[in-house]
C-alpha positions in Angstrom: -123.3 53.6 127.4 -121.6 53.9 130.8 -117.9 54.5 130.0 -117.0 51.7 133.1 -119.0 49.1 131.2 -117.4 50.0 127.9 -114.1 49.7 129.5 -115.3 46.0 131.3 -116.7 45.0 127.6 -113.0 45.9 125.5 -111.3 44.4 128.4 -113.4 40.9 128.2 -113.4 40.9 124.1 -109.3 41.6 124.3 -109.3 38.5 126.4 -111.4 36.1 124.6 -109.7 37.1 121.3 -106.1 36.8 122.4 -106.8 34.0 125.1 -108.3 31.6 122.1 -105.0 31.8 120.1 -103.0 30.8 122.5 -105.3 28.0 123.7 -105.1 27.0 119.4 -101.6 27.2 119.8 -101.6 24.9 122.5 -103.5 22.5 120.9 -101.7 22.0 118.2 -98.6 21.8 119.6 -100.0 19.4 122.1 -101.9 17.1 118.7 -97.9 16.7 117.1 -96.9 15.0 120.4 -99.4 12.8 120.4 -98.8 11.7 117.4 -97.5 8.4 116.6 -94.5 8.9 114.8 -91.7 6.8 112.5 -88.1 7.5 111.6 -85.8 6.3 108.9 -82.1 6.5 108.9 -80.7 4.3 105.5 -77.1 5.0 105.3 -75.9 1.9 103.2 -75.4 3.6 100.6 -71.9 5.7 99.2 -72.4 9.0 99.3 -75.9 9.5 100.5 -78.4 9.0 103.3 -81.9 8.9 103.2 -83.8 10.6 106.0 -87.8 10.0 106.2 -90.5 11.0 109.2 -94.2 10.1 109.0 -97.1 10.1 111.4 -97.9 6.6 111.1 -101.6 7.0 111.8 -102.3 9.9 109.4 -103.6 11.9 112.5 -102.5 15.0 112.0 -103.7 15.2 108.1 -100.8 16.7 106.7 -97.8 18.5 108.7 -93.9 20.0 107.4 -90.8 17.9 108.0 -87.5 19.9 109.1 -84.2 18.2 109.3 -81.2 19.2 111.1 -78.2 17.2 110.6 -75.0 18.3 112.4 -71.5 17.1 110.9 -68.6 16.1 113.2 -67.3 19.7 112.7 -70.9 21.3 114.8 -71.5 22.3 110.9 -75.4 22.4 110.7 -77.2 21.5 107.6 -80.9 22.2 107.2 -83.8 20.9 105.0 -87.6 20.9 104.7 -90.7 19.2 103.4 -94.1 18.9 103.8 -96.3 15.6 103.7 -99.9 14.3 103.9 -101.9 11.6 105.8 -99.3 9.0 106.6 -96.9 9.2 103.9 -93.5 9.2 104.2 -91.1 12.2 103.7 -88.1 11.2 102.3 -85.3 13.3 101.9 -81.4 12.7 100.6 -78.8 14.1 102.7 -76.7 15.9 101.7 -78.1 16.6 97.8 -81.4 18.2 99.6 -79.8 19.8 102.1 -78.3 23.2 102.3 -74.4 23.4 102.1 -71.9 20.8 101.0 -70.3 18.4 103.5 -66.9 16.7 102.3 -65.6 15.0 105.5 -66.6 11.2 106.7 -68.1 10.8 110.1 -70.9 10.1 112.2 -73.6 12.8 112.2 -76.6 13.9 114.1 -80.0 14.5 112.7 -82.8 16.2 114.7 -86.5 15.6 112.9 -89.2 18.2 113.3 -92.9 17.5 112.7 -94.9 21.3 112.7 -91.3 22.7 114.6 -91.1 20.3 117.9 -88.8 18.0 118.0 -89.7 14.2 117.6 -87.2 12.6 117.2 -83.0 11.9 117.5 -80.6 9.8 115.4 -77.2 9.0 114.0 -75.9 8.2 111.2 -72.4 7.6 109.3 -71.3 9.5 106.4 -69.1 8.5 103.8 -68.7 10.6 100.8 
């Protein structure tokens, strides 16, 4: 085989190959946005607040909540979980989250569906 044409074939295959991750990539991040999604903040309760995220439709089949909650202090406190169809994932800040927050305040929560953000809210604590 002509060394020129195997050159033009690698180069093509190298493209193709790497070109049709990226354009999965893309798609999925692109399917999570447009998603119809839901958002719980309860804080009535003493001492706890329960977070929840769900894709109302079921459209994505099954996808991995992350929470970020920041304290008053810029302290961040993390948390995961996964769900399917269009279930909702609860979770209990802060006796599911890393770290231990003490203080009383209004917090921040960031939710993540597959890691892009969906969604902003507030919330008060009071221990």
């Amino acid at each position: 085989m002509n060394p020129k044409r195997l050159i033009i074939l690698c180069c093509l295959l190298a493209l193709f190959v790497f070109s049709a991750d990226s354009v999965y990539a893309q798609r999925n991040r692109k399917s999570v946005k447009n998603v119809s999604w839901q958002t719980s903040v309860n804080d009535s309760e003493r001492g706890v607040v329960i977070l929840g995220i769900r894709d109302k439709w079921g459209t994505l089949g099954s996808f991995t909540a992350l929470y970020v909650v920041t304290a008053p202090s810029k302290k961040k406190f993390r948390a995961r979980t996964t769900t399917t169809q269009d279930d909702w994932a609860y979770i209990s800040f802060p006796d599911d989250f890393d770290g231990n927050p003490l203080a009383s305040g209004t917090y921040t929560v960031v939710f993540y569906a597959n890691g892009v953000i969906i969604g902003r809210d507030k919330f008060k604590f009071r221990p």
